[in-house]
N, CA, C and O atoms as a DFTB+ gen file, in Angstrom:
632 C
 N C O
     1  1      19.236     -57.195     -87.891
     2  2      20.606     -56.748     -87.765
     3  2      21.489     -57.728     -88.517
     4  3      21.577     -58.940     -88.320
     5  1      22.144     -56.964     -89.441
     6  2      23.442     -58.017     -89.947
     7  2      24.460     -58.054     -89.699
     8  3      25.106     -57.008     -89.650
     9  1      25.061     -59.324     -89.425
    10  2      25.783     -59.420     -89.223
    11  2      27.553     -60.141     -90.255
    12  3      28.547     -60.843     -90.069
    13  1      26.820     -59.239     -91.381
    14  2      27.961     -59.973     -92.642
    15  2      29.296     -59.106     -92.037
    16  3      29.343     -58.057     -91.395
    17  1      30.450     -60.098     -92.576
    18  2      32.000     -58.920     -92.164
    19  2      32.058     -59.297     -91.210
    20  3      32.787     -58.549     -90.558
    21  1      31.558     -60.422     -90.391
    22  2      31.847     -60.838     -88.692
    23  2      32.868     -61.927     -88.859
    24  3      32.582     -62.904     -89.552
    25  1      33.836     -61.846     -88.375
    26  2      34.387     -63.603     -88.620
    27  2      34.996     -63.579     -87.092
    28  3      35.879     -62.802     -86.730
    29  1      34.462     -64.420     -86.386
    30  2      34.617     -64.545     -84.957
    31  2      35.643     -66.084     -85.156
    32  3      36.027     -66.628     -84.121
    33  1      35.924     -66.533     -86.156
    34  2      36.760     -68.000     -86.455
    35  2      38.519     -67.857     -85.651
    36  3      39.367     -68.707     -85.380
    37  1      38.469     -66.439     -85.492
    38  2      39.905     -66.541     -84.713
    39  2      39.650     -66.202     -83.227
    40  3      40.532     -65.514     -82.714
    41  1      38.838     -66.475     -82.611
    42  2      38.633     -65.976     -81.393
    43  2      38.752     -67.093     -80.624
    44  3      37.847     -67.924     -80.693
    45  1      39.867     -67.324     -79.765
    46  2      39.961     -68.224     -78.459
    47  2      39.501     -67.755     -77.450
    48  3      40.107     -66.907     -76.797
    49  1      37.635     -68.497     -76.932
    50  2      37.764     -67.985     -75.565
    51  2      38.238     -68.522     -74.459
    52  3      39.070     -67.858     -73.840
    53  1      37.884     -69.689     -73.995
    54  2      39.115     -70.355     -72.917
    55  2      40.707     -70.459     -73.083
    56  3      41.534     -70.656     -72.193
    57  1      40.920     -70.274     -74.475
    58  2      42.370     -70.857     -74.662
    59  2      43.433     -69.345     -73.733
    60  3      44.462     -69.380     -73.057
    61  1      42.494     -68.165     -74.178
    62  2      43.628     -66.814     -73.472
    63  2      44.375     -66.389     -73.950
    64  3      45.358     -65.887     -73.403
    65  1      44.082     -66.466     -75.593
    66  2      44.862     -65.728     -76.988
    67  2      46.139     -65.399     -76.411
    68  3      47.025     -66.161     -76.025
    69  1      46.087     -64.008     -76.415
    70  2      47.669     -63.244     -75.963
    71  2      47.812     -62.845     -74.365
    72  3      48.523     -61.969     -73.873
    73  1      47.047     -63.626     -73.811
    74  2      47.230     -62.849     -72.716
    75  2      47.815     -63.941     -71.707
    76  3      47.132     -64.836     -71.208
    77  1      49.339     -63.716     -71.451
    78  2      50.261     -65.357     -70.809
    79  2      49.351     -65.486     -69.442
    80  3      48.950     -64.538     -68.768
    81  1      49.143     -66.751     -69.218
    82  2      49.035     -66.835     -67.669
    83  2      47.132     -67.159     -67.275
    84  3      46.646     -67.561     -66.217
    85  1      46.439     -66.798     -68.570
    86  2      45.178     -66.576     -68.297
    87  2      44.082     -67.568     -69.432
    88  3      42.959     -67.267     -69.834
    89  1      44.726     -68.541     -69.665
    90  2      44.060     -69.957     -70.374
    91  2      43.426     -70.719     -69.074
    92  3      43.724     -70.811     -67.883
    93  1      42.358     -71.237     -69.961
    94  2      41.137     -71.731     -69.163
    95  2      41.932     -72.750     -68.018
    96  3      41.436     -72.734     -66.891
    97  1      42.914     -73.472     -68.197
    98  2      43.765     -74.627     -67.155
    99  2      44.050     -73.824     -66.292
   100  3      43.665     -73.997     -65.136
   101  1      44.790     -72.763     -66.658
   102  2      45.429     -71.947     -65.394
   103  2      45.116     -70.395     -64.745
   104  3      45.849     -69.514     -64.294
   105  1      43.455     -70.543     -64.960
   106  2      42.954     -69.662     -64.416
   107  2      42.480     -70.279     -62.883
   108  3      42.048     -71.410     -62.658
   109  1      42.703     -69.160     -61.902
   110  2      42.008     -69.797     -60.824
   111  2      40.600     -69.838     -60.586
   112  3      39.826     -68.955     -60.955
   113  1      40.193     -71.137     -59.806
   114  2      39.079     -71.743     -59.681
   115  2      38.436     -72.318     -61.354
   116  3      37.261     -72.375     -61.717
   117  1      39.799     -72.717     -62.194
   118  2      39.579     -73.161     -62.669
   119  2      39.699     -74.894     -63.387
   120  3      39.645     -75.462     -64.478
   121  1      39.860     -75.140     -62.185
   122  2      40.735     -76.185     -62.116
   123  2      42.407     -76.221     -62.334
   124  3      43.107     -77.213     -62.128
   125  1      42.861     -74.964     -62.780
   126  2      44.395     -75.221     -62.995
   127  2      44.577     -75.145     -61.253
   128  3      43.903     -75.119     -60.223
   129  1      46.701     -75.124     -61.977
   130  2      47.557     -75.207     -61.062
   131  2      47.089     -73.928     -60.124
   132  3      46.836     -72.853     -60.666
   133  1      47.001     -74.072     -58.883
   134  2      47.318     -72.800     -58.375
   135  2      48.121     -72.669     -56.754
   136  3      47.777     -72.067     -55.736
   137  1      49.375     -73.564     -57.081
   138  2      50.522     -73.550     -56.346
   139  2      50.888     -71.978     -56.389
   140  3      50.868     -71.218     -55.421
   141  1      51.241     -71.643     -57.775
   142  2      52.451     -70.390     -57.902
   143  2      51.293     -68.941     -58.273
   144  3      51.692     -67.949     -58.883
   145  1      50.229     -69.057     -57.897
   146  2      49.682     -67.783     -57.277
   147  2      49.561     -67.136     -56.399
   148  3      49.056     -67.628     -55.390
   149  1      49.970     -65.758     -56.408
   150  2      49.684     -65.401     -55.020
   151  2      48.442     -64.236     -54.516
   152  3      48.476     -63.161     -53.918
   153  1      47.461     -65.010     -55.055
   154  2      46.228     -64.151     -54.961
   155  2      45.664     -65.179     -53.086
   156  3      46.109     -66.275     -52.745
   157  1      45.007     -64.625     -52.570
   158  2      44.333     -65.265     -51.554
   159  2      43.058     -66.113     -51.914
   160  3      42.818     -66.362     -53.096
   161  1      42.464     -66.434     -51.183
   162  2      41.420     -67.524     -51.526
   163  2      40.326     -66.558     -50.750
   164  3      40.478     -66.015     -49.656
   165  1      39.057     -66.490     -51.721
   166  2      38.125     -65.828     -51.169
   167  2      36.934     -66.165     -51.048
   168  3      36.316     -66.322     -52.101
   169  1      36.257     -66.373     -49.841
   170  2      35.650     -67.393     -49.996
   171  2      33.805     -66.635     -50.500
   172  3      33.468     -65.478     -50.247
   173  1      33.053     -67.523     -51.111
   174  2      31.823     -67.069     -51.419
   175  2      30.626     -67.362     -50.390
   176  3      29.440     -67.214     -50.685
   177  1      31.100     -67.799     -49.135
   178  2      29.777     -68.446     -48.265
   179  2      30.528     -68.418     -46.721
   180  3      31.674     -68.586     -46.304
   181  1      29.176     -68.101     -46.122
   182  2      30.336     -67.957     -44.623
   183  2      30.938     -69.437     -44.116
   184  3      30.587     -70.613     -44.212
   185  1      32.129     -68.638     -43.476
   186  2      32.856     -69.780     -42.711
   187  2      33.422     -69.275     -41.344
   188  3      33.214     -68.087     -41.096
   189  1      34.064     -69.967     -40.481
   190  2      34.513     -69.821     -39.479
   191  2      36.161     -69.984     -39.295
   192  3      36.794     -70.962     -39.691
   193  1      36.535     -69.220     -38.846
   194  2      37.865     -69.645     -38.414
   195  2      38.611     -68.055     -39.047
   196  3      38.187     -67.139     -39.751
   197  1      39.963     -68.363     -38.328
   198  2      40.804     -66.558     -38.596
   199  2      41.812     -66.806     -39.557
   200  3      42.884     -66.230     -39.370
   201  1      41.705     -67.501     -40.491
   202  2      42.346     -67.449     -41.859
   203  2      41.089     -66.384     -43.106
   204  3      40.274     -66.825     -43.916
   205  1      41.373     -65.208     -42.823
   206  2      40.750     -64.292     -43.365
   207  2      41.241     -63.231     -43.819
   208  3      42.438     -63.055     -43.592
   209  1      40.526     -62.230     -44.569
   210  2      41.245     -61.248     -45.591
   211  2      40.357     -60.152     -45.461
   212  3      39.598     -59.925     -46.403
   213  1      40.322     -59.396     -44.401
   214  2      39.584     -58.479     -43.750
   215  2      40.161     -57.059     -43.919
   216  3      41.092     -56.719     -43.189
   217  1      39.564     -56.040     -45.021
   218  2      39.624     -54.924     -44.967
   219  2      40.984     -54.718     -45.919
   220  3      40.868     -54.157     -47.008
   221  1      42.257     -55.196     -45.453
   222  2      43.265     -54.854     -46.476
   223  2      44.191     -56.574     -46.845
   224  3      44.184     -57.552     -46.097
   225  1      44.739     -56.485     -47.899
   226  2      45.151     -58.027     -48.346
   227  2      46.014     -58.304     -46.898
   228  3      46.114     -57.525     -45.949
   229  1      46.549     -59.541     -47.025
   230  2      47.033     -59.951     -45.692
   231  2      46.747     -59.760     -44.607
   232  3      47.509     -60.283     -43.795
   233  1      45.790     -59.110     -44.141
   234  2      45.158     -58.544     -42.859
   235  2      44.244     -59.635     -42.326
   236  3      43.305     -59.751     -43.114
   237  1      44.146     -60.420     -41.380
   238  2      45.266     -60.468     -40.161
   239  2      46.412     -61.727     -40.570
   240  3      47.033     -62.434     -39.777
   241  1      46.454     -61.744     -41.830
   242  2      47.718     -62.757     -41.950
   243  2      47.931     -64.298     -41.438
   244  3      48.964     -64.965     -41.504
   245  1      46.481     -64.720     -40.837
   246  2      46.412     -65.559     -40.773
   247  2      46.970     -66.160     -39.274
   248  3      47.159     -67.336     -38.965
   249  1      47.198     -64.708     -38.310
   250  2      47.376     -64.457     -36.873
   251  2      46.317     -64.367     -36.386
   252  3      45.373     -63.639     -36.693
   253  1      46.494     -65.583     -35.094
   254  2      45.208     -65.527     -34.362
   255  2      45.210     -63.780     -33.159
   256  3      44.173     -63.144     -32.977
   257  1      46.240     -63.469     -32.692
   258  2      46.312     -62.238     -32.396
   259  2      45.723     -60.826     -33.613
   260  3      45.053     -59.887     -33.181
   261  1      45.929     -60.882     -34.380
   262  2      45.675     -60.163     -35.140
   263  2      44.185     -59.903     -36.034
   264  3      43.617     -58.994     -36.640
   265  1      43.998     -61.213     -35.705
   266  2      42.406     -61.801     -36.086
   267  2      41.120     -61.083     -35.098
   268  3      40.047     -60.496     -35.238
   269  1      42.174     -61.646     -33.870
   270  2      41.554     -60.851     -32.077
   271  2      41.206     -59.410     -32.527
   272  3      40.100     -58.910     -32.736
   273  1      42.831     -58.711     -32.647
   274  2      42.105     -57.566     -33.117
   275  2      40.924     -56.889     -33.946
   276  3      40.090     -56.043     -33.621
   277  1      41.172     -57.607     -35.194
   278  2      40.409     -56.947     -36.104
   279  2      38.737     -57.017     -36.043
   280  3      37.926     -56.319     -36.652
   281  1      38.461     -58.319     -34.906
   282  2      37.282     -58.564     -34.307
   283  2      37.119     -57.655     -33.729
   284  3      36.107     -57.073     -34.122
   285  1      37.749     -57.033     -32.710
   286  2      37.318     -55.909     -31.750
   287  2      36.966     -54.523     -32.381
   288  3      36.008     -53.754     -32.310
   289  1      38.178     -54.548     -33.036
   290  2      38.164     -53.367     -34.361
   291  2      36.716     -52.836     -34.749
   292  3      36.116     -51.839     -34.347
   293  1      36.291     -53.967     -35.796
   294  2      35.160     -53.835     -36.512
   295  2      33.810     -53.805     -35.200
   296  3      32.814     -53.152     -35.512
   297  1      33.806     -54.573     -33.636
   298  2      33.196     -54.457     -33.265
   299  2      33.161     -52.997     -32.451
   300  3      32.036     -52.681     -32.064
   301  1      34.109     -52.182     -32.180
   302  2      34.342     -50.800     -32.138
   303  2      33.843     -49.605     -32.838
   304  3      33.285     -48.582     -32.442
   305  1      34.286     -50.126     -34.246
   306  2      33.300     -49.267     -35.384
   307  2      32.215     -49.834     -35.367
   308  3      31.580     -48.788     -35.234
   309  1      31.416     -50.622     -35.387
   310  2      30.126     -50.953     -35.495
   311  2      29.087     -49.988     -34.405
   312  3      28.152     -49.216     -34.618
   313  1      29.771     -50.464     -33.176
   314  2      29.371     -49.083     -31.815
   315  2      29.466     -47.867     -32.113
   316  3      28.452     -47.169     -32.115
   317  1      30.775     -47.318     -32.448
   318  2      30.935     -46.125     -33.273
   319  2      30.117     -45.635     -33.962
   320  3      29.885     -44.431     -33.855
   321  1      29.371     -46.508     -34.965
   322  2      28.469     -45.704     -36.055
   323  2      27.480     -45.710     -35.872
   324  3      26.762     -45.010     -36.586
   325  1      26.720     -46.755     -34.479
   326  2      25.042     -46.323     -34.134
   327  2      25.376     -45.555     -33.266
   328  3      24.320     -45.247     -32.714
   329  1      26.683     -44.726     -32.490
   330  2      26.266     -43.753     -31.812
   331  2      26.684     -42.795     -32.581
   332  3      26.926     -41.968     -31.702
   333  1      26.926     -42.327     -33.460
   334  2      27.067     -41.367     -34.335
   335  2      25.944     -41.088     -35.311
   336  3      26.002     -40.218     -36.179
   337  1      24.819     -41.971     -35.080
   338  2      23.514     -41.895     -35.975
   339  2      22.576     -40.737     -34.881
   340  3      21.406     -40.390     -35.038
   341  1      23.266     -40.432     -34.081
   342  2      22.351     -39.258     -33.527
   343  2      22.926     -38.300     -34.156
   344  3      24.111     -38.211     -34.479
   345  1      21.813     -37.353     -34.382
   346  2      22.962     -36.000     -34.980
   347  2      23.141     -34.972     -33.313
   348  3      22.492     -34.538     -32.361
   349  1      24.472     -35.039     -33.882
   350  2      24.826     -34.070     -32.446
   351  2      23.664     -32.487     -32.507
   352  3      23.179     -31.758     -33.372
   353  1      23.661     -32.613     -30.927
   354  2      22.867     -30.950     -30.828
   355  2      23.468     -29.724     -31.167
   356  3      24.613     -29.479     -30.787
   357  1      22.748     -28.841     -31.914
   358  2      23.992     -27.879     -31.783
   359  2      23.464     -26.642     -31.002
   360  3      22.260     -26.618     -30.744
   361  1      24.266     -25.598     -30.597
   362  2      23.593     -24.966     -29.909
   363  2      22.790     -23.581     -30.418
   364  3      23.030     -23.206     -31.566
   365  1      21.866     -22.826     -29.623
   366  2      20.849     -22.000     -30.580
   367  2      22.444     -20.669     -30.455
   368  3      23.343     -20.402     -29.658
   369  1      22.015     -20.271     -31.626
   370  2      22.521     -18.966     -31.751
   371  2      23.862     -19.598     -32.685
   372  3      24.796     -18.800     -32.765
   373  1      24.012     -20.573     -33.208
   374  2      25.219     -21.003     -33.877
   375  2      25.058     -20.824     -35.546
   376  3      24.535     -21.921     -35.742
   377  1      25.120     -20.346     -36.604
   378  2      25.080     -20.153     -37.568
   379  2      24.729     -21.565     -38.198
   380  3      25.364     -22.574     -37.891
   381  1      23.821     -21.570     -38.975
   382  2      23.425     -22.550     -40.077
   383  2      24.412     -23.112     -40.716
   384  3      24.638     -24.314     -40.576
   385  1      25.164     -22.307     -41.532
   386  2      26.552     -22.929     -42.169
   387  2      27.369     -23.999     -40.977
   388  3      27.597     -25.209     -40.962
   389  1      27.563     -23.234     -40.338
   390  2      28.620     -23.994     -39.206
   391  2      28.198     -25.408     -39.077
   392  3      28.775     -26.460     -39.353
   393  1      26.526     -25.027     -38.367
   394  2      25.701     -26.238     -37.523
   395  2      25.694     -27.350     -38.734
   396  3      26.108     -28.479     -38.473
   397  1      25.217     -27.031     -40.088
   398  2      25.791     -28.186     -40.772
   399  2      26.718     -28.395     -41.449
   400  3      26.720     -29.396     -42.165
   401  1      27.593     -27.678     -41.434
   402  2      29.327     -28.566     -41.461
   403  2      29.421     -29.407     -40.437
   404  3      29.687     -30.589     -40.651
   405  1      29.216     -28.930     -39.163
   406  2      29.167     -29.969     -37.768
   407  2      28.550     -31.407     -38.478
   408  3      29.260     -32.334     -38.868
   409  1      27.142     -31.364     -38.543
   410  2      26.227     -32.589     -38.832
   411  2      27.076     -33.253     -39.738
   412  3      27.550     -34.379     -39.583
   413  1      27.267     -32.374     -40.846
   414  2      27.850     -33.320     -42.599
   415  2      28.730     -34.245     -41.618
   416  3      28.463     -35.395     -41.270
   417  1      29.976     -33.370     -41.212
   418  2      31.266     -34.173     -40.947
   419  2      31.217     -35.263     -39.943
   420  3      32.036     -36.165     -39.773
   421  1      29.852     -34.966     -39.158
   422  2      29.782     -36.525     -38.206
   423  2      29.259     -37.076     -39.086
   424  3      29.813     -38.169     -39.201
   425  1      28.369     -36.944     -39.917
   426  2      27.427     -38.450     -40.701
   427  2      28.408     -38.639     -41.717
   428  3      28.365     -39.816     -42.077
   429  1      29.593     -37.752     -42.563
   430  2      30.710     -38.305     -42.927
   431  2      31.426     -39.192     -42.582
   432  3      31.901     -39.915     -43.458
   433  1      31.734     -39.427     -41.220
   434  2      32.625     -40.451     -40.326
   435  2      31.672     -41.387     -40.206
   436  3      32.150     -42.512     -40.350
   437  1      30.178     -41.379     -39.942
   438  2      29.236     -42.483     -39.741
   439  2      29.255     -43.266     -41.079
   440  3      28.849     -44.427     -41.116
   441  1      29.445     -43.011     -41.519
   442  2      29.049     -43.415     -43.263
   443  2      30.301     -43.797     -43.731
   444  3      30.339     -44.676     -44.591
   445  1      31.139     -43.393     -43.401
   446  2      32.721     -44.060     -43.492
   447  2      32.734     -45.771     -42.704
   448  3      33.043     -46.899     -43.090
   449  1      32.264     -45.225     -41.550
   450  2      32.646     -46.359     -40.465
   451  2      31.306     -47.555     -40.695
   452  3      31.332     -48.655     -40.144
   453  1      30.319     -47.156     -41.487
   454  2      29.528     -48.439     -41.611
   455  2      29.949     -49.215     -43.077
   456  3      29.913     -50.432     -43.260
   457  1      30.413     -48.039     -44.201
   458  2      31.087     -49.134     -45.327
   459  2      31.869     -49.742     -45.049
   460  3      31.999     -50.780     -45.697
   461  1      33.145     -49.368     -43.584
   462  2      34.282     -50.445     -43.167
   463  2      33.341     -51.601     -42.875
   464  3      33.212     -52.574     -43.618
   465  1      32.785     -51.439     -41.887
   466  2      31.947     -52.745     -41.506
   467  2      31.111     -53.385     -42.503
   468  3      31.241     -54.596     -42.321
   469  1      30.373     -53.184     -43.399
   470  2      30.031     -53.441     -44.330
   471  2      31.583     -54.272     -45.642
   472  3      31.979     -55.390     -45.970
   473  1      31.669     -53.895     -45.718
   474  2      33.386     -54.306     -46.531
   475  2      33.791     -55.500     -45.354
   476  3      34.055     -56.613     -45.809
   477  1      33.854     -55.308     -43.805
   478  2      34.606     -56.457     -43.268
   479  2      33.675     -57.580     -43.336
   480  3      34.178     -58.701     -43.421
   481  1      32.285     -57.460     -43.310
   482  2      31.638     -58.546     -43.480
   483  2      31.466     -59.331     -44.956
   484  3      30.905     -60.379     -45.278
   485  1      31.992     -58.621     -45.470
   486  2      31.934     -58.824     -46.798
   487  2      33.415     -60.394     -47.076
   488  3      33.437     -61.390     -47.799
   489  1      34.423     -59.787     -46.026
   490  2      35.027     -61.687     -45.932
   491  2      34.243     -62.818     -46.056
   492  3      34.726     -63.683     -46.787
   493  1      32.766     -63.154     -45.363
   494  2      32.208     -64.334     -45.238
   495  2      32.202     -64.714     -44.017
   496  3      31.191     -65.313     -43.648
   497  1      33.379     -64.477     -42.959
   498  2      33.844     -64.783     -41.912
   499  2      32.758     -64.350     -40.945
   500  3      32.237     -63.241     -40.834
   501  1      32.496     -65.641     -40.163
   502  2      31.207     -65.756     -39.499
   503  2      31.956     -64.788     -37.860
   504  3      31.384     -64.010     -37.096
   505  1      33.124     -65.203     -37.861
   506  2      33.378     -64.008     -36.448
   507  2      32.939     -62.840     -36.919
   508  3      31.908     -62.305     -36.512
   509  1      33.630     -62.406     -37.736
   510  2      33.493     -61.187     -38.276
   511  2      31.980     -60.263     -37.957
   512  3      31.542     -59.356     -37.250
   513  1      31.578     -61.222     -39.032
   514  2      29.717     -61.058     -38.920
   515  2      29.241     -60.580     -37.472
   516  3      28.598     -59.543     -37.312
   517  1      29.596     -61.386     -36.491
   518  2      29.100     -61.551     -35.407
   519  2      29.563     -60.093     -34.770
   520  3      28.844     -59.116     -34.559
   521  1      30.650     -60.209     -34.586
   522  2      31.348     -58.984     -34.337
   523  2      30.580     -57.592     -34.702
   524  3      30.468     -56.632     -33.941
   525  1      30.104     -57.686     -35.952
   526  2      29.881     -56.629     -36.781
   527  2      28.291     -56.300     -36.136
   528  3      28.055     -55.130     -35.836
   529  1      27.256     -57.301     -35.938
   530  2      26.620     -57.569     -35.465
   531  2      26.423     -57.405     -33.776
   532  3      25.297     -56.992     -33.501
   533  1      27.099     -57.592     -32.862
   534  2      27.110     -57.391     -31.907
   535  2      27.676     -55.880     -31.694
   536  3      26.971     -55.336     -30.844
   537  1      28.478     -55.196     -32.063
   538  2      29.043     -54.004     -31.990
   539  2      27.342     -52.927     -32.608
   540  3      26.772     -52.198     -31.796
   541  1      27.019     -53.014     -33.535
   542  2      25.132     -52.296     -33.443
   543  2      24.797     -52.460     -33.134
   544  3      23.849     -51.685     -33.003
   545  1      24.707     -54.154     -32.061
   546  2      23.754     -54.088     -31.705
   547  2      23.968     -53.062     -30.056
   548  3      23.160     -52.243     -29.618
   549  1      24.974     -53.370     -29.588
   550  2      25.942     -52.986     -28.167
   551  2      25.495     -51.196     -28.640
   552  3      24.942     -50.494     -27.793
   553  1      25.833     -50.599     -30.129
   554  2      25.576     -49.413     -29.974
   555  2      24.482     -48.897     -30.106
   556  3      24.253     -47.796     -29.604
   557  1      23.317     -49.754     -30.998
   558  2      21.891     -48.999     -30.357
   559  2      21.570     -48.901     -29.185
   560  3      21.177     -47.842     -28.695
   561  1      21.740     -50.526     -28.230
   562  2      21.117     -50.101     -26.776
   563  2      21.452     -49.231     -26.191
   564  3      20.683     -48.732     -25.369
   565  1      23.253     -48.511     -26.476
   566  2      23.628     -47.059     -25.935
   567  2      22.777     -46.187     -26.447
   568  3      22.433     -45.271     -25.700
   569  1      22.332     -46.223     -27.544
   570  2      21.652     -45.000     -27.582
   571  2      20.479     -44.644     -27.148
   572  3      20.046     -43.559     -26.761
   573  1      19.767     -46.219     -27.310
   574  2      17.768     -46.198     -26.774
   575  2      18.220     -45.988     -25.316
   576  3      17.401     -45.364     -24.641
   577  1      19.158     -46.309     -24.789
   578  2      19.374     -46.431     -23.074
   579  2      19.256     -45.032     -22.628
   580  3      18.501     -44.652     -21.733
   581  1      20.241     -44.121     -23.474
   582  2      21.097     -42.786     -23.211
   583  2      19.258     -41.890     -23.150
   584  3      18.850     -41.171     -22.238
   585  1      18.484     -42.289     -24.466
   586  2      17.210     -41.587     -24.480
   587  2      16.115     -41.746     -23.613
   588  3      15.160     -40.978     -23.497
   589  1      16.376     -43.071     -22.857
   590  2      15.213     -43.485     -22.038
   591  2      15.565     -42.970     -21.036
   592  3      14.646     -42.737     -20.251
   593  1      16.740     -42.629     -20.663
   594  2      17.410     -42.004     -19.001
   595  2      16.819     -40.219     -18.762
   596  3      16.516     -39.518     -17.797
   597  1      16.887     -40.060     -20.217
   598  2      16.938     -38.652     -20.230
   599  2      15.319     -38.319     -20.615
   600  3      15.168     -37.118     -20.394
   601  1      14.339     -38.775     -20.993
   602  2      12.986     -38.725     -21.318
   603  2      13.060     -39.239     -19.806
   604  3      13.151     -38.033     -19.574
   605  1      13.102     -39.752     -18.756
   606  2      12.913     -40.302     -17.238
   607  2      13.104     -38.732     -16.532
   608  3      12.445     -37.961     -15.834
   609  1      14.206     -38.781     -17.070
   610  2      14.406     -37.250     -16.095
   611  2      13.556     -36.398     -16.329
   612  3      12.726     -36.081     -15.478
   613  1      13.598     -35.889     -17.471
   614  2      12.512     -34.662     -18.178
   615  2      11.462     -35.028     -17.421
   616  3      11.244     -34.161     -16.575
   617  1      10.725     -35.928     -17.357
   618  2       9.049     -36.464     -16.664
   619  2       9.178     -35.901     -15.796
   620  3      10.324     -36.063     -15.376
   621  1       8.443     -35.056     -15.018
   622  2       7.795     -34.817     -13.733
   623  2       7.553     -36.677     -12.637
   624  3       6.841     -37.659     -12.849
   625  1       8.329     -36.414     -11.788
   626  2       8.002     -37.398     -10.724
   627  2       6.335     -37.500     -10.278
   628  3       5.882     -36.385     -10.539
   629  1       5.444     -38.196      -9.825
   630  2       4.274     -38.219      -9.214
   631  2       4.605     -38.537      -8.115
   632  3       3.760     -38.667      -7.229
């Protein structure tokens, strides 16, 4: 492959040619200034604590109330979506079309509610995690529980 007719001699790559604001000094995490940005800090490795950026920018703002919430939140949806991994029953005599519009639109909401959780863990934030974590786990045992009660009953007593 040739490469004659190339002249790469005007190309600044750290410097940030025309583009103001974005030279190698004053890019962030690049060692520049980064007083007068207002991007958040994101972190690449878990940490602890409720200075976090969960789901939408400023969210929880760096409120320990709000932090509370968004823990419960995500641990809500997390429950939410292992009990929505059953597909609801539907009943006999109900049309095919119907019965799976029913199914689609719950595993729609299931599949919604595990990319939230998926996305909130995606902060780093070790509550979070936990949260996210404890909420499947809180909603499988509802469900193995809900099946073991009801396979008990079905059995014939001896």
């Amino acid at each position: 492959m040739s490469h004659e007719g190339h002249n790469h001699d005007d190309v600044d790559i750290m410097g940030g040619g025309d583009m103001p604001g974005m030279s190698g000094s004053n890019m962030p995490g690049m060692g520049g200034d980064l007083r007068n940005t207002t991007e958040a800090m994101m972190h690449s490795s878990l940490y602890w604590g409720k200075d976090a950026v969960i789901l939408f920018s400023g969210w929880p703002n760096q409120n320990l109330g709000m932090y509370m919430l968004a823990f419960f939140l995500i641990f809500l949806i997390a429950v939410a979506a292992e009990v929505l991994s059953v597909s609801p029953t539907v009943k006999a005599g109900t049309s095919p079309i119907k019965a799976g519009a029913i199914q689609a639109s719950v595993y729609a909401f299931r599949i919604g509610f595990v990319y939230l959780v998926m996305l909130s863990v995606m902060s780093f934030n070790i509550g979070i995690f936990i949260a996210a974590v404890a909420g499947h786990t809180l909603g499988f045992f509802i469900i193995k529980a809900r099946s073991h009660a009801q396979t008990n009953q079905a059995a014939p007593k001896v």
